[in-house]
N, C-alpha and C positions, 0 to 999 in steps of 0.2 A: 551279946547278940552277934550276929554276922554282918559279915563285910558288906558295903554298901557298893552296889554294881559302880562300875568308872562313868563319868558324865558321858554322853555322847557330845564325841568332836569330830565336825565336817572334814572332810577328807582336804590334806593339803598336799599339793604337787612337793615330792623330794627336794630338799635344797640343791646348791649345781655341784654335783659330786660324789651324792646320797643315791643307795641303790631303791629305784621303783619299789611298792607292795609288787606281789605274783600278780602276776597278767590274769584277768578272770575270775580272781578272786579279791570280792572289795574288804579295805584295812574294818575285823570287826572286834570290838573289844573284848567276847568272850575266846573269840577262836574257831568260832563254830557257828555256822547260820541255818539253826533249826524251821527255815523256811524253806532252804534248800539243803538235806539231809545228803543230795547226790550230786554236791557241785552247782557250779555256773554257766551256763553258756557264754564265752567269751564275747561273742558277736551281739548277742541279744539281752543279754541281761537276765534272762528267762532261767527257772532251776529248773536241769533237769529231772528228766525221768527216772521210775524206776525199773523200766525197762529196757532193753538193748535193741538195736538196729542189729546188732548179728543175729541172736536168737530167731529174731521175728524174720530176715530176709532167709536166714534160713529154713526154717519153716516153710516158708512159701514159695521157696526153692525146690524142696527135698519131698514136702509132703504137699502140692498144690492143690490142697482143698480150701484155703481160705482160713487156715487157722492161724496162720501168722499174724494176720487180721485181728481175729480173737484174739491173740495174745495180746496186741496194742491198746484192747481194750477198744476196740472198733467191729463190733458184735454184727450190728447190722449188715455193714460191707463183707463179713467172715460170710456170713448167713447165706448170701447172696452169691458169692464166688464159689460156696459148695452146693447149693441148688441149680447153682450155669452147670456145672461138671457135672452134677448126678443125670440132669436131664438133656443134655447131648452127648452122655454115654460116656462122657473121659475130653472129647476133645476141646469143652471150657475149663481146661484144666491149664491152656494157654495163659490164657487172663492171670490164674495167680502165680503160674509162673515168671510172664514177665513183669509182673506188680513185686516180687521178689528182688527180682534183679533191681529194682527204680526203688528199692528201699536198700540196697545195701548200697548203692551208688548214690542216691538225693540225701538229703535231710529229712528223714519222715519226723513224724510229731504223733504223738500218740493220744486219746481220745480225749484226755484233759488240754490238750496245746499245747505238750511242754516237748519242748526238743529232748530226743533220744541219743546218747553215749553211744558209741561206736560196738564199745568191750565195757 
């Protein structure tokens, strides 16, 4: 038969000398934490997304209809920043502009809550 997984063992601080696990990513016995397929957020403990903060602020940069939005999986607010634009002609097209800018600059999170990768 096969190998029988390793016990799970609580994490212990390095003895004084021993180099830390990597920063961000917690010690796991297979090597892999198919909870979070895309990483860890260092600060929160949160797995990331499978989407990018570049993608999307670009998006919302380049094309300011409100798809960058969509991309995040934030349909509603997409929906809504391309209806401002359609129906004052072009000039609600400010709004996903500077909603662009304040996602490649903040921390966006995308429609599930999970913090977004830079790249």
């Amino acid at each position: 038969m096969g190998e029988q997984p390793p016990e799970y063992q609580p994490y212990q601080p390095p003895a004084y000398g021993q180099q830390p696990p990597p920063y961000g990513q917690p010690p796991s016995p297979y090597g892999f934490n198919p909870a979070a397929p895309y990483g860890v957020d260092p600060a929160t403990g949160l797995p990331y997304s499978d989407k990018t903060k570049l993608v999307a602020g670009l998006l919302q940069v380049i094309i300011p209809l409100g798809i960058g939005r969509m991309y995040m999986g934030q349909t509603g607010l997409g929906v809504t920043q391309l209806l401002v634009t359609i129906f004052t002609c072009g000039l609600g097209s400010i709004w996903p502009f500077i909603d662009g800018i304040m996602i490649l600059a903040g921390n966006p999170r995308d429609a599930q809550g999970r913090p977004m990768k830079m790249s």
